[in-house]
N, C-alpha and C positions, 0 to 999 in steps of 0.2 A: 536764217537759222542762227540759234544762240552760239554755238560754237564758232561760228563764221568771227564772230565780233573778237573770239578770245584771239589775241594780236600774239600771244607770246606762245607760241606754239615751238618747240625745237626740232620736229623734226614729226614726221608725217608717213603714213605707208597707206599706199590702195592696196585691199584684198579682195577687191569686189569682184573679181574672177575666179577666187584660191573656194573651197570648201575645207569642210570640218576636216580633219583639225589644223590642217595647214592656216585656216586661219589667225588662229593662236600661236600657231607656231612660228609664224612669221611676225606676227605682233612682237614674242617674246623676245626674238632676235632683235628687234629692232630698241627692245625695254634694255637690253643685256648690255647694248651698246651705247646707249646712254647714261649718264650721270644719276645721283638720285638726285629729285627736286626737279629736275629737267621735264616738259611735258610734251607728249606722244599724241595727235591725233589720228587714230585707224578709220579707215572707209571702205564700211563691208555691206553689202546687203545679203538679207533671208533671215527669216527669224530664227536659227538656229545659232548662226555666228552673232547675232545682235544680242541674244541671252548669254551667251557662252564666253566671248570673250570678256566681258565687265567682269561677270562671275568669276572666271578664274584668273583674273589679272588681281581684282580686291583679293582673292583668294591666298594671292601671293605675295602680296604686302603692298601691293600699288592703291593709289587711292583716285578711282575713277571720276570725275569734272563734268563730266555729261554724257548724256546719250540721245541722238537727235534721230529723227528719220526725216525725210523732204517729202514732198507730192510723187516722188518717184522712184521711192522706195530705199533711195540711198542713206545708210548710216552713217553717223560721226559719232566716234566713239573717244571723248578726249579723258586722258589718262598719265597722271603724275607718278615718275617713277618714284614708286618706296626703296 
């Protein structure tokens, strides 16, 4: 995966257990608690939380870096805090 390669990652959350909207909502915590400029990679599967949190993370001033999925349905969602 493309994301695997980005080395400067600060800080990382698995949601791949959490559902709507705990998935964001734990995303946010974790954006809240970082710096701006600093970068967040989330690991969610289901195609709800894979549309949803990009969407509302850009929505909030962050500026989303990728969005990958594997053979196994795992997403990486890597995201620059604004």
């Amino acid at each position: 995966m493309i994301v695997d390669k980005l080395k400067s990652v600060d800080r990382e959350v698995d949601v791949m257990a959490d559902i709507c909207p705990m998935t964001y909502v734990r995303t946010r915590l974790a954006l809240d608690a970082m710096q701006p400029g600093q970068v967040l990679r989330v690991w969610l599967r289901g195609e709800e939380p894979r549309r949803n949190v990009p969407e509302t993370a850009a929505a909030q001033g962050h500026t989303v870096l990728a969005v990958e999925t594997d053979a196994d349905g795992r997403t990486a969602v890597v995201i620059r805090r604004g």
